[in-house]
Backbone as JSON, one array per atom type, in Angstrom:
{
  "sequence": "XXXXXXXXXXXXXXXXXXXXXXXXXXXXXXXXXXXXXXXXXXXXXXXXXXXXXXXXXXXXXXXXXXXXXXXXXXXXXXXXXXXXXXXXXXXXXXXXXXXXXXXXXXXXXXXXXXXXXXXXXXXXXXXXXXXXXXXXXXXXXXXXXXXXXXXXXXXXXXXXXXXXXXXXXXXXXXXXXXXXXXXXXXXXXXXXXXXXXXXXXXXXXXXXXXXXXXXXXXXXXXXXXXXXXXXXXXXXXXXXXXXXXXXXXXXXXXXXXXXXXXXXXXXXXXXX",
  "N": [[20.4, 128.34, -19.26], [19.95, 130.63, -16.69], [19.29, 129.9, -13.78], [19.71, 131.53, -11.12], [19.65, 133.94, -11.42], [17.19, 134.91, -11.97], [14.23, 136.75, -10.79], [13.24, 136.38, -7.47], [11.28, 137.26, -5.88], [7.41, 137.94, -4.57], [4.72, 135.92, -6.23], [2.29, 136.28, -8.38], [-1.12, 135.01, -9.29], [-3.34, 134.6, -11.56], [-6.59, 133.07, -11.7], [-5.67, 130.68, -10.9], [-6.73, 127.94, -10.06], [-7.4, 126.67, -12.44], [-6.25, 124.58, -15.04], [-3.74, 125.15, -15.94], [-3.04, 126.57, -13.85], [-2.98, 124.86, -11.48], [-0.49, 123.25, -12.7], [1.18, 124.92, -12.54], [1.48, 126.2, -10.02], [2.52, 124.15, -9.16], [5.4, 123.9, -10.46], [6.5, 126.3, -9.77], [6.28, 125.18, -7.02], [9.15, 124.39, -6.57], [11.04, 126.47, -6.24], [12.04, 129.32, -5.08], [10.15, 131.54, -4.43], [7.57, 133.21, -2.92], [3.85, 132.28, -3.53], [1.23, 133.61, -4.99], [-1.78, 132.58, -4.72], [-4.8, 133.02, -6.76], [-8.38, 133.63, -6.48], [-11.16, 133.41, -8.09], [-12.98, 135.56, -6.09], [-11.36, 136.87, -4.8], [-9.06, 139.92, -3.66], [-7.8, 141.92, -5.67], [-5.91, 143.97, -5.11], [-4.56, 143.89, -2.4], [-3.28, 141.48, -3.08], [-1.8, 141.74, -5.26], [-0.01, 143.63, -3.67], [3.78, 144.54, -3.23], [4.36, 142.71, -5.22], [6.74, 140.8, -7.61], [6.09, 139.83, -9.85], [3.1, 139.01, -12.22], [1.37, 136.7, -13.26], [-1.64, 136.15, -15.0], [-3.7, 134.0, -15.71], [-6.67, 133.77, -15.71], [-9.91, 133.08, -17.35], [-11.87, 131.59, -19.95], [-13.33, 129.73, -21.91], [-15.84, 128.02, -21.9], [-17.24, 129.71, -20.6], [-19.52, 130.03, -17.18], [-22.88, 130.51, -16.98], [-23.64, 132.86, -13.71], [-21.88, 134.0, -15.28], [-19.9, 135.31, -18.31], [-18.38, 135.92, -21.25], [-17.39, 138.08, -22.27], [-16.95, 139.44, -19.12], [-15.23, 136.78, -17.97], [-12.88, 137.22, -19.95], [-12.06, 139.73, -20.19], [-12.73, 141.5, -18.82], [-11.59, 140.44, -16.29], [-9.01, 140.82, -17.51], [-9.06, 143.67, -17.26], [-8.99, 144.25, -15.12], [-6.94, 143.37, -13.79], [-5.08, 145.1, -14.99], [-5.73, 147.84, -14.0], [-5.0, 147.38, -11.19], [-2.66, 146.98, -11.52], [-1.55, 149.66, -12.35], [1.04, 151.69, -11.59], [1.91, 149.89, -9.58], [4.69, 147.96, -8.28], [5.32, 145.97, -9.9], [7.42, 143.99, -11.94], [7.1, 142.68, -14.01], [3.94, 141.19, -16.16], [2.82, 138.1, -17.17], [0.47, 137.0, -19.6], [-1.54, 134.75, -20.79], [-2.78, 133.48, -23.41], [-4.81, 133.24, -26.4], [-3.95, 131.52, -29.7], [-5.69, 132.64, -32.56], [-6.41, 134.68, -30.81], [-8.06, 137.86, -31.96], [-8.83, 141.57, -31.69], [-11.29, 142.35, -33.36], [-12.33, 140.0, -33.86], [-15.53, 138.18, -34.93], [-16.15, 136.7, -33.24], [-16.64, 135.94, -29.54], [-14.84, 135.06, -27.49], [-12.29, 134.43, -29.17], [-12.57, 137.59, -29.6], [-12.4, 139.18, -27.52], [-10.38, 138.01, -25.78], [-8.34, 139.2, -27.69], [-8.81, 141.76, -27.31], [-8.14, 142.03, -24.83], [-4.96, 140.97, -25.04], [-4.43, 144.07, -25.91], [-4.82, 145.68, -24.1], [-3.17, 145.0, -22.38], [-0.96, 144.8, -24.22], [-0.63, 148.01, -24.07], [-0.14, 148.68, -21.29], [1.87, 150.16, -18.66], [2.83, 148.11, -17.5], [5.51, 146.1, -17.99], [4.42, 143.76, -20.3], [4.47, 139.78, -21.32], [2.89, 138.16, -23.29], [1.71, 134.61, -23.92], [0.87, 132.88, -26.86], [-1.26, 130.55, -26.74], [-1.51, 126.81, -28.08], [-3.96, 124.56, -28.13], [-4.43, 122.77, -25.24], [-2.54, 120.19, -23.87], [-2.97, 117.84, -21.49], [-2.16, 115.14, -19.34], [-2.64, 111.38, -18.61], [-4.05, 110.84, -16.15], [-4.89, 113.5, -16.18], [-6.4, 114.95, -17.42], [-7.6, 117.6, -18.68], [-9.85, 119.87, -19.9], [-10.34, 119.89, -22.91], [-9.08, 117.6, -23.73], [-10.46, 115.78, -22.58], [-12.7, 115.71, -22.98], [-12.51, 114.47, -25.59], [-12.17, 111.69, -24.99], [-12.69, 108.33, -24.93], [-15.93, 107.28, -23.16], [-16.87, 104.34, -21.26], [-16.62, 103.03, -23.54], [-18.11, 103.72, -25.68], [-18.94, 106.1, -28.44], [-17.12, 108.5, -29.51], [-17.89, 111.99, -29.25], [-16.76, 114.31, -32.18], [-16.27, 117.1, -33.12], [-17.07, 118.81, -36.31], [-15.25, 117.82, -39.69], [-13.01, 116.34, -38.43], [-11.03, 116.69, -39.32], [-9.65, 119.18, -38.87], [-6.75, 120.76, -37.87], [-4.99, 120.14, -35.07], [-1.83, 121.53, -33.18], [-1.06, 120.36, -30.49], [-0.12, 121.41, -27.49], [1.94, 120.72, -24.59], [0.46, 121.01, -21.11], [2.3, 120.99, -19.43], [4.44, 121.63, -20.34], [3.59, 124.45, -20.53], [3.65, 125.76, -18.85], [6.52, 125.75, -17.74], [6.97, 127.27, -19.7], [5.71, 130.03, -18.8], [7.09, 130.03, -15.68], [9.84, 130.64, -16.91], [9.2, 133.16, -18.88], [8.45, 134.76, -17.15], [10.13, 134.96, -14.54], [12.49, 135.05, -15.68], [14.89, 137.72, -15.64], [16.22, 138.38, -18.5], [14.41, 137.26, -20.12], [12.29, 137.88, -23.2], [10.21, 140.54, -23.72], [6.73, 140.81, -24.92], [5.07, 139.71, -27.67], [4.28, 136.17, -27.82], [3.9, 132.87, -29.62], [3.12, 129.79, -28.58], [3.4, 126.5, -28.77], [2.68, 123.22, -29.56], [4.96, 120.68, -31.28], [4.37, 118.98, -33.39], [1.91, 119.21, -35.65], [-1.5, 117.52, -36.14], [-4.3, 115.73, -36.79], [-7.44, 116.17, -36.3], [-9.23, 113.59, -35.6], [-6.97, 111.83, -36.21], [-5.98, 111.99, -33.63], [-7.7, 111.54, -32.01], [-8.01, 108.76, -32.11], [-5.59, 107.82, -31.26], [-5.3, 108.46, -28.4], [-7.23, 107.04, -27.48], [-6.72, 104.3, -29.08], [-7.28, 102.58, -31.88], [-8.92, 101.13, -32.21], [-11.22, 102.94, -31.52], [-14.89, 104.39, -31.84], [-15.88, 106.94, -33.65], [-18.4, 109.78, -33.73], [-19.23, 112.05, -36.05], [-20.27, 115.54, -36.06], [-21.76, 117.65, -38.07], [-20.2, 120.78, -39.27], [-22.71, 122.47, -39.91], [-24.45, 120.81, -38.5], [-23.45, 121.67, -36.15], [-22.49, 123.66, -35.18], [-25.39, 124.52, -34.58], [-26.05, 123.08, -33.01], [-24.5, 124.35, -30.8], [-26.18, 126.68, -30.43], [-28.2, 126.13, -28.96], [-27.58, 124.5, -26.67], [-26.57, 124.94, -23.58], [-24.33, 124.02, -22.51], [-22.86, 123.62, -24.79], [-21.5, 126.01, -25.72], [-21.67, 128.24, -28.53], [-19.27, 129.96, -29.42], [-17.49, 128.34, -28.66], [-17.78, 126.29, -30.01], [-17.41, 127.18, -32.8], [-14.54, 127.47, -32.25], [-13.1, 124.84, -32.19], [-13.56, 124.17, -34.32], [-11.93, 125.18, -36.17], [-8.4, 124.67, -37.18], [-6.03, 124.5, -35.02], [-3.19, 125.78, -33.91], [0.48, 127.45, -34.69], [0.4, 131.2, -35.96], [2.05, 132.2, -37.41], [3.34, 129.95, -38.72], [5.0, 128.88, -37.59], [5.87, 127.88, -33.44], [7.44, 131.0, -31.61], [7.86, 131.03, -29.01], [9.44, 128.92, -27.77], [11.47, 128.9, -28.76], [12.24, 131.37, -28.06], [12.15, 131.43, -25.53], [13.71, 129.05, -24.88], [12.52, 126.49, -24.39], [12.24, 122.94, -24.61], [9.95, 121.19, -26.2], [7.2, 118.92, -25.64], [6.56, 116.07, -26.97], [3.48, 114.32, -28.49], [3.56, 111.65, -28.14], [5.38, 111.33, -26.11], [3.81, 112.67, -24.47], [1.48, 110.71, -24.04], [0.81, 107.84, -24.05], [-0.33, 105.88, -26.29]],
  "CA": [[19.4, 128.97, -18.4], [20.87, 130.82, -15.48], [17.88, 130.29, -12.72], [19.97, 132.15, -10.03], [19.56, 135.12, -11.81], [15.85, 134.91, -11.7], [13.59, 137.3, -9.7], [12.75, 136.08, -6.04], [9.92, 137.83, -4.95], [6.57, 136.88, -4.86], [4.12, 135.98, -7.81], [0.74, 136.12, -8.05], [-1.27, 133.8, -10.18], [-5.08, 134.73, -10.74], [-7.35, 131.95, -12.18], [-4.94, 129.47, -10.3], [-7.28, 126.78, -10.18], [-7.27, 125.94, -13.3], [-5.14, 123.42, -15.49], [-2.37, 125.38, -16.39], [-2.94, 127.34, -13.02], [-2.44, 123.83, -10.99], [0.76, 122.54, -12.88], [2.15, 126.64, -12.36], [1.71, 125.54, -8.62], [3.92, 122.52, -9.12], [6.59, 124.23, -10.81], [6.86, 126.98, -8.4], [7.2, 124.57, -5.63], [11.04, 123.73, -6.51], [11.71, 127.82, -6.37], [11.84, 130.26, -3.56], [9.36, 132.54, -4.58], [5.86, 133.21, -2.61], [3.55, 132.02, -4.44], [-0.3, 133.71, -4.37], [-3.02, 131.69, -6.1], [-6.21, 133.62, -6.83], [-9.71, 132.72, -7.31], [-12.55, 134.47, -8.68], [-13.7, 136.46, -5.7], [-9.86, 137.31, -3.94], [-8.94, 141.1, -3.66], [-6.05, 141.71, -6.08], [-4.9, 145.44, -4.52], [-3.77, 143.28, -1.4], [-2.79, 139.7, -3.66], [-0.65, 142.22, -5.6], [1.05, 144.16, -3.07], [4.72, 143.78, -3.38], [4.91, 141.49, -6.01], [7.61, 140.87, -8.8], [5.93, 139.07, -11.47], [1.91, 138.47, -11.92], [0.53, 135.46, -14.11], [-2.97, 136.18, -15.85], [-4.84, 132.91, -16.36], [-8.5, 134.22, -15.68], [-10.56, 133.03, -18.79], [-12.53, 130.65, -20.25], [-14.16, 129.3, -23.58], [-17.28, 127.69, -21.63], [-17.72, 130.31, -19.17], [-21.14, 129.44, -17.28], [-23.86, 131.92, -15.95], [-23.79, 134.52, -14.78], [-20.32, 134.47, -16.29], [-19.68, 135.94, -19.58], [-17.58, 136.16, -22.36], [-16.61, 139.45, -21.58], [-16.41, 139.39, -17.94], [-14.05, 136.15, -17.53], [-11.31, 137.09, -20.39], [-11.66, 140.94, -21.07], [-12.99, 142.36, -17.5], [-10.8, 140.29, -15.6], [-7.64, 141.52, -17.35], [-8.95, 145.17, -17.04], [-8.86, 144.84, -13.36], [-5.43, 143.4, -13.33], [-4.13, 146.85, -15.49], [-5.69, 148.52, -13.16], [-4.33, 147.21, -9.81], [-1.05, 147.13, -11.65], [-0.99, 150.62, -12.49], [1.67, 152.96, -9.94], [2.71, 148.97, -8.93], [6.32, 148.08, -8.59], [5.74, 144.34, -10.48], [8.59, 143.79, -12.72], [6.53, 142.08, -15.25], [2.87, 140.45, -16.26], [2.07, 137.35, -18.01], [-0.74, 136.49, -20.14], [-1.74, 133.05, -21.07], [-3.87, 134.15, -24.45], [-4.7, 131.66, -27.61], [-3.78, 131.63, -31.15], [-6.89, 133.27, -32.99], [-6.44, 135.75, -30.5], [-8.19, 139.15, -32.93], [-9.38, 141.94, -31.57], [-12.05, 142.45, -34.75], [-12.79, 138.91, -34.75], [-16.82, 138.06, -34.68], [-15.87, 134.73, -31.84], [-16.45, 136.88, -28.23], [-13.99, 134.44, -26.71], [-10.64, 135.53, -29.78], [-12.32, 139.05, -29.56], [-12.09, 139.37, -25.86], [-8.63, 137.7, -25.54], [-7.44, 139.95, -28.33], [-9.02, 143.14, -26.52], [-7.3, 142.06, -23.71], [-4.06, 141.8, -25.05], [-3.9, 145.5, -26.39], [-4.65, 146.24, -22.98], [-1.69, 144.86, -21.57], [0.24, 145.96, -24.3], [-0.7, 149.11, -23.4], [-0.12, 148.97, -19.8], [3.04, 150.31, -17.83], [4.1, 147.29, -16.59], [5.86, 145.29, -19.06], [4.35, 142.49, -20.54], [5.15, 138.85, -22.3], [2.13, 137.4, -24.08], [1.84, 133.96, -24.55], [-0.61, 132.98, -27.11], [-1.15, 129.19, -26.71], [-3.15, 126.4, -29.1], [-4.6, 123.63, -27.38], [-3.37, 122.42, -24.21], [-2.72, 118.78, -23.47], [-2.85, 117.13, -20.29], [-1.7, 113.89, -19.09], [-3.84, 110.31, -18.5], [-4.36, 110.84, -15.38], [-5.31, 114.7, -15.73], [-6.13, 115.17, -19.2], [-7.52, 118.86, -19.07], [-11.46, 119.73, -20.25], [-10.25, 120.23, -24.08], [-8.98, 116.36, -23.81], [-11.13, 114.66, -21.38], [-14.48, 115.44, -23.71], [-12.15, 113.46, -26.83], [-11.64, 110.65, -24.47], [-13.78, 107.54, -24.93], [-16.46, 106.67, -21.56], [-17.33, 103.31, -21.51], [-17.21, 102.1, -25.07], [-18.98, 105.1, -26.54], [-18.46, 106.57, -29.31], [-16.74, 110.21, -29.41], [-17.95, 112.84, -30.49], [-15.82, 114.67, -33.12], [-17.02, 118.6, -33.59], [-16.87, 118.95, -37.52], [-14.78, 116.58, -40.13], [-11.94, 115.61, -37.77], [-9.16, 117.33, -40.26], [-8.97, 120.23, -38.78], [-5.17, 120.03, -36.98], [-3.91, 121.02, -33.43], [-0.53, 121.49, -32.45], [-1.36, 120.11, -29.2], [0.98, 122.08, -26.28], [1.66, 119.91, -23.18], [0.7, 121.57, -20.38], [3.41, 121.24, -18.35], [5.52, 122.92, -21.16], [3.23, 125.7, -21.01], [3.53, 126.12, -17.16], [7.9, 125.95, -17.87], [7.37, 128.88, -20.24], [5.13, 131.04, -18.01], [8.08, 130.62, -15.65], [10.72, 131.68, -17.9], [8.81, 134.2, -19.11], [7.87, 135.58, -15.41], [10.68, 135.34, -13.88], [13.98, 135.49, -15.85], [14.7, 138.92, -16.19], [16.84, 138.54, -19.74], [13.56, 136.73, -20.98], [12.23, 139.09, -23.55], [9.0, 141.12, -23.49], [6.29, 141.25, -26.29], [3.71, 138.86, -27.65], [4.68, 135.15, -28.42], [3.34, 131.68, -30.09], [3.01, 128.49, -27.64], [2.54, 125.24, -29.55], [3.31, 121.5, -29.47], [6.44, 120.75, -32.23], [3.91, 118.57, -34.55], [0.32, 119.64, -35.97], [-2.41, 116.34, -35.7], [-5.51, 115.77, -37.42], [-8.45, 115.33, -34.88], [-9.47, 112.07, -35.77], [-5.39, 110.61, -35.76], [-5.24, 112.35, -31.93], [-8.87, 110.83, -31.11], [-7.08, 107.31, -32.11], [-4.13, 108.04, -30.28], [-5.85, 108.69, -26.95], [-8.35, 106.33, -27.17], [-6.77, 103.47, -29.43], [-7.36, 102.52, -33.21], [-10.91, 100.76, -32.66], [-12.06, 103.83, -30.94], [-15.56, 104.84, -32.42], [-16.29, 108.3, -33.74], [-19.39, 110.0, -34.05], [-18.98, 113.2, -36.69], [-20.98, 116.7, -36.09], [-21.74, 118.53, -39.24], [-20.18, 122.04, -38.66], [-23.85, 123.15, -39.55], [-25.01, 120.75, -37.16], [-22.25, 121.46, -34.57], [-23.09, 125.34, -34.82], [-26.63, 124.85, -33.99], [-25.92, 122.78, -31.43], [-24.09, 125.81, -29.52], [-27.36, 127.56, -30.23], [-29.13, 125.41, -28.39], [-27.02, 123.47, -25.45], [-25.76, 125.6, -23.07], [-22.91, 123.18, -22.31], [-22.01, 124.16, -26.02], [-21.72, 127.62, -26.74], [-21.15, 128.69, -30.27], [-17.81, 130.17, -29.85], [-16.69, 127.04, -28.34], [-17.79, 125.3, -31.23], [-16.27, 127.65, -33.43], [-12.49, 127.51, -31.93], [-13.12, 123.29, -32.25], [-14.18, 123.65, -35.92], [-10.63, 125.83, -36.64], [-7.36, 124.97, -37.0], [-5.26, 125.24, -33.7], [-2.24, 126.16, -34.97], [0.91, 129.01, -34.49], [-0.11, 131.45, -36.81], [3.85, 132.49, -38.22], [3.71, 128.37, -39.01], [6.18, 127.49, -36.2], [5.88, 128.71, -32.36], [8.72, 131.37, -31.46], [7.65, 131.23, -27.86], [9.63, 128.2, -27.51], [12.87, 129.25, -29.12], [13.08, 132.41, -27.37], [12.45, 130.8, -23.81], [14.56, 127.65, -24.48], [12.3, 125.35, -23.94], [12.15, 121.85, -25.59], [8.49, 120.63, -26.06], [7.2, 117.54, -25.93], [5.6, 115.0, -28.58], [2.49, 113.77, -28.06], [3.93, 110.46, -27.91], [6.09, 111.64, -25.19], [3.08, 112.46, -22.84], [0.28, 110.16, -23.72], [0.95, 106.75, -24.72], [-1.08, 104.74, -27.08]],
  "C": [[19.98, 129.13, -17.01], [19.77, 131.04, -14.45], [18.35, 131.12, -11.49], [20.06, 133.88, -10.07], [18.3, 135.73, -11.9], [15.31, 135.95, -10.38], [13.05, 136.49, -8.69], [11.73, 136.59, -5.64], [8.57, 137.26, -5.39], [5.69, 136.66, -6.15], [2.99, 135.55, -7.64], [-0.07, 135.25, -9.29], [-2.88, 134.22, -10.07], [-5.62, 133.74, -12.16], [-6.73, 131.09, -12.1], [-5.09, 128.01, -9.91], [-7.72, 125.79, -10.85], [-6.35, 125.24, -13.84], [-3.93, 123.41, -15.19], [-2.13, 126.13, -14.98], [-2.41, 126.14, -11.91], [-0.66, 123.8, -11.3], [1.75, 123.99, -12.56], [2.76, 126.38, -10.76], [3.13, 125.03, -8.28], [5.13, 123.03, -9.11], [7.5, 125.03, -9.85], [7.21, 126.68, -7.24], [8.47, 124.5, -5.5], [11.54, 125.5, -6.74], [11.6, 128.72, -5.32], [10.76, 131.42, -3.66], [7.97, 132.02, -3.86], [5.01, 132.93, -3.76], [1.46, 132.47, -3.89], [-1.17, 133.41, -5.09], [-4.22, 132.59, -5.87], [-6.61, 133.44, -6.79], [-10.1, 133.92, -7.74], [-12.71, 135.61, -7.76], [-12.29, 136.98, -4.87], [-9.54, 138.81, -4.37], [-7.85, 141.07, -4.07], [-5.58, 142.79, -5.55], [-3.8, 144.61, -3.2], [-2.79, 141.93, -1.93], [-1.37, 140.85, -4.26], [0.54, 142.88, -5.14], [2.4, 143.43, -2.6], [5.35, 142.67, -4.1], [5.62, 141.54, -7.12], [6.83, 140.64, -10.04], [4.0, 138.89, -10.91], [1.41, 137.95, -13.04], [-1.06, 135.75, -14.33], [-3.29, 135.13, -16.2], [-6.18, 132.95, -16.12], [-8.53, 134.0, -16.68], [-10.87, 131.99, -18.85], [-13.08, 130.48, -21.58], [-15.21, 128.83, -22.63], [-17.53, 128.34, -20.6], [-19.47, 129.99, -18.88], [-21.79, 130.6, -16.7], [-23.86, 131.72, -14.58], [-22.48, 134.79, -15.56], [-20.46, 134.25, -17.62], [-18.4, 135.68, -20.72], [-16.5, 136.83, -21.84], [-16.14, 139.23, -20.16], [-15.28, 138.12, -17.63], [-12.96, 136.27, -18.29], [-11.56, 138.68, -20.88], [-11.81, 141.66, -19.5], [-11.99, 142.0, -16.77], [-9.56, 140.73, -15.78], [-7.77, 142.9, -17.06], [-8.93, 145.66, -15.78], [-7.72, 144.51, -13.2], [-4.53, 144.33, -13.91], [-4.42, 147.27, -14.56], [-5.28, 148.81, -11.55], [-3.14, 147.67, -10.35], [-0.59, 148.47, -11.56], [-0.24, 151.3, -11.03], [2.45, 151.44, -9.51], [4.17, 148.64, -8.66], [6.41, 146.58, -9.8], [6.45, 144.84, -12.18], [7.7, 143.64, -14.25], [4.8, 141.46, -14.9], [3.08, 139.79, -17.55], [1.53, 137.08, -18.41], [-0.95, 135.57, -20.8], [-2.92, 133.47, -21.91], [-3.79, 132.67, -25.5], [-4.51, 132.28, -29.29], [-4.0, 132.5, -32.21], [-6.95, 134.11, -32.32], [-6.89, 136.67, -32.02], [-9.14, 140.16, -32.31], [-11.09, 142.48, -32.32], [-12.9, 141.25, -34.77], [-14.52, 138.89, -34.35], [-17.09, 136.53, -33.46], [-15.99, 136.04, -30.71], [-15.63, 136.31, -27.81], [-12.43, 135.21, -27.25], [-10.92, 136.81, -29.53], [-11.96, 139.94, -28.5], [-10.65, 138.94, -25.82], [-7.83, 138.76, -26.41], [-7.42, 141.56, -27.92], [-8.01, 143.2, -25.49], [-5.43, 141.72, -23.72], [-3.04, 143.11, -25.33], [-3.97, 146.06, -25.18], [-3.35, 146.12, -22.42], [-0.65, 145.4, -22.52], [0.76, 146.92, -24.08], [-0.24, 150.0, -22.31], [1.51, 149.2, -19.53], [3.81, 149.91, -17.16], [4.01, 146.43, -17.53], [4.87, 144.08, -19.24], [4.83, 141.35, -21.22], [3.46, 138.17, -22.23], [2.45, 135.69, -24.22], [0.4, 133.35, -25.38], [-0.41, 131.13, -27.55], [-2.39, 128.27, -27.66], [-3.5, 125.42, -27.87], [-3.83, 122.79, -26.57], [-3.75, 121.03, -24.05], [-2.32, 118.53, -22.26], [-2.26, 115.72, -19.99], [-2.88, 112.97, -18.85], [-4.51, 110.7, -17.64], [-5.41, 112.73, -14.69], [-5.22, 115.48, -17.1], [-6.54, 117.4, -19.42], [-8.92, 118.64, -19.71], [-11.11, 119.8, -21.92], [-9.95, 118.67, -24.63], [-10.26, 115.51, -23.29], [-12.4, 114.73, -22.85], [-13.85, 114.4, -25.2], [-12.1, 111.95, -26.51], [-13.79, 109.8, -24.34], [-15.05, 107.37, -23.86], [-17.32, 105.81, -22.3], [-17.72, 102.56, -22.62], [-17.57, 103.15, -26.1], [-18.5, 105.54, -27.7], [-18.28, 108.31, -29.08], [-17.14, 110.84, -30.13], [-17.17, 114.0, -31.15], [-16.75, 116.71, -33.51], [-16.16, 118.69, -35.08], [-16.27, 117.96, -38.07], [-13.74, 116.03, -39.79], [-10.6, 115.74, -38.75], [-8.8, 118.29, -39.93], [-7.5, 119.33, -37.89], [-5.33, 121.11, -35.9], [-2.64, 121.1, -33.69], [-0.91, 121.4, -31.37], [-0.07, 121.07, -28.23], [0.96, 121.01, -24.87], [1.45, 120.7, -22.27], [1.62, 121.74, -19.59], [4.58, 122.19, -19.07], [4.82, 124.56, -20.9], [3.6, 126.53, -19.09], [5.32, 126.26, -17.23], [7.84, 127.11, -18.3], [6.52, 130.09, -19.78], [6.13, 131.22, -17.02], [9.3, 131.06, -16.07], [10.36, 132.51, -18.3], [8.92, 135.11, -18.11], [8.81, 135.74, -14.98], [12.31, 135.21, -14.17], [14.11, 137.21, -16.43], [15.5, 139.28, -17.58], [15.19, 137.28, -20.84], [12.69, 137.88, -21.83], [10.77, 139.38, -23.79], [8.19, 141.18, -25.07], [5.74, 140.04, -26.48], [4.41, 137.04, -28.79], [3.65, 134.19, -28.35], [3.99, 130.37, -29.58], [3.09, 127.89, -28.62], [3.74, 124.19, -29.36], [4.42, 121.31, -31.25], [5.51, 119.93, -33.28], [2.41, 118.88, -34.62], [-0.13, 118.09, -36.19], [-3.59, 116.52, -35.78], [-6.44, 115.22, -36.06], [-9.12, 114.19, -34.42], [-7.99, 110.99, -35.62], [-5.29, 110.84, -34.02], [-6.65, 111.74, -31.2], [-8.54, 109.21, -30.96], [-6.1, 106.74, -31.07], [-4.47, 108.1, -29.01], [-6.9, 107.23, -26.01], [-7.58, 104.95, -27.96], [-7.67, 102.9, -30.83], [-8.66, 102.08, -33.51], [-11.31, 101.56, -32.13], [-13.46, 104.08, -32.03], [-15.81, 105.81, -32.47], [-17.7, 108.53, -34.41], [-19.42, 111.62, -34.87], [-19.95, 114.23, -36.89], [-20.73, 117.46, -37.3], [-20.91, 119.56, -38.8], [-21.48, 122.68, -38.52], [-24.26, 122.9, -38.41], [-24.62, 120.76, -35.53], [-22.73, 122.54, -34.44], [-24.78, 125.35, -34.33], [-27.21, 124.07, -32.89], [-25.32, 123.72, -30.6], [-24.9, 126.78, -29.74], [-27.97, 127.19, -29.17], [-28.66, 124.4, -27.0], [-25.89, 124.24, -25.04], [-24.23, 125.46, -22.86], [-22.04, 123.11, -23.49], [-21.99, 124.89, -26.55], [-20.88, 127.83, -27.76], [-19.92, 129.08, -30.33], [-16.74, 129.19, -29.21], [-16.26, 126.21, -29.45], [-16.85, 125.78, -32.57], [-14.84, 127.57, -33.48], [-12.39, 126.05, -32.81], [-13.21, 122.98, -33.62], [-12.5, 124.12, -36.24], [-9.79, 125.0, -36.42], [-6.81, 125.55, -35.61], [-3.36, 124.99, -33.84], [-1.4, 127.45, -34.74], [0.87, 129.82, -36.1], [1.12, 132.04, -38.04], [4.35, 131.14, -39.21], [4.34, 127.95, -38.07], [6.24, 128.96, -34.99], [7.34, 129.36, -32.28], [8.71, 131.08, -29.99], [9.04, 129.96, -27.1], [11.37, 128.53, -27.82], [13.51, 130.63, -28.35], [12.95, 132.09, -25.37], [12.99, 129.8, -23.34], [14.2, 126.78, -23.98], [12.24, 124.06, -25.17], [10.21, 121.46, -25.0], [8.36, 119.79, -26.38], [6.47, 117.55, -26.34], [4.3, 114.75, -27.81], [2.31, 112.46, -27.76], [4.79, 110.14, -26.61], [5.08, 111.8, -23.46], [1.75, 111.44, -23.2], [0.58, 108.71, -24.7], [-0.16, 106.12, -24.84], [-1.59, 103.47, -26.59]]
}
């Protein structure tokens, strides 16, 4: 990996406040590039002007009202085609998931998968990455961890029969291959599969986090789905992703082989 060959200019980052939008931060510190974090309400015609590379992490699985489905992972990329268009940026990234399908009946995969035909679409190159479930560290586990993690004794609760599998992703790997993606310019364009190097039943990784007497408490799928009828704080296509398989869908991520990164175990970031 030849980093001196890397684009310099600046890089814009919109939904920067989140997980993977934090540790992007981090990384970027040890590189010379400007670095412009987004939020929600920031004007991208001015965030984008002049920029090499621009990072897409807008989106959500529990978006809250008035936010949408649609509006945080299908509107927000259709405003970053449209700044881009006429732009000079080299490249865009998109931080997408697995199940991505445009077709599918989930608004969360059908929106992410809308949104990356858009970018395929679009005139300024893109690199896809389509990531499964991101892991965090102890100290900063990430909202997809933190709700597996014990409080005070409790028992966890488990959405469906705790067999589906992850391939967990560490976040910090995923924040390495957003910059390799972004900003080597021999990194190659076109839609790739994130994932952690071993798949993990949800009940062995609720163990693992929490410790072998952890107690679990097991949601039907019926009665998990009609709990995201009914509790805002669990909408149905949340529950849905949680019931699936998270998983690269080829069987083994390429994302990782074609950006040279090594990914770490789950033993590697969260000790037992």
């Amino acid at each position: 990996m030849d980093a001196s060959r890397w684009f310099r200019g600046p890089v814009a980052i919109t939904g920067a406040s989140g997980q993977v939008g934090t540790a992007l931060q981090k990384r970027l510190a040890d590189l010379p590039n400007e670095v412009r974090a987004l939020g929600r309400d920031d004007q991208l015609e001015a965030a984008f002007r002049g920029v090499d590379v621009v990072v897409h992490l807008a989106g959500t699985l529990a978006p809250k009202r008035p936010n949408t489905y649609r509006a945080a992972n299908l509107t927000t990329v259709e405003a970053t085609v449209n700044v881009l268009r006429g732009s000079e940026a080299k490249r865009v990234v998109f931080l997408s998931y697995v199940d991505a399908d445009p077709t599918s009946r989930n608004p969360y995969l059908r929106y992410k998968g809308q949104a990356e035909e858009l970018l395929g679409d679009s005139e300024t190159p893109a690199v896809i990455l389509r990531s499964t479930h991101i892991l965090g560290t102890p100290d900063e586990p990430g909202p997809t961890v933190a709700a597996m993690l014990s409080k005070d004794g409790k028992p966890v609760s488990v959405l469906g029969p705790g067999t589906q599998r992850y391939a967990w992703v560490a976040r910090d790997d995923v924040a390495e291959g957003i910059v390799r993606a972004a900003l080597d310019p021999d990194a190659p364009i076109g839609t790739f599969e994130l994932a952690g190097p071993k798949a993990e039943g949800v009940d062995d990784f609720v163990r693992h986090i929490n410790g072998e007497a952890v107690r679990m408490r097991h949601l039907a799928p019926l009665a998990a789905r009609l709990m995201g009828r009914l509790l805002p704080s669990l909408p149905s296509p949340l529950v849905d992703v949680m019931l699936r398989d998270s998983l690269p869908l080829g069987g083994a991520p390429d994302a990782a082989e074609r950006l040279g990164l090594r990914m770490r175990t789950l033993g590697e970031m969260w000790r037992p």
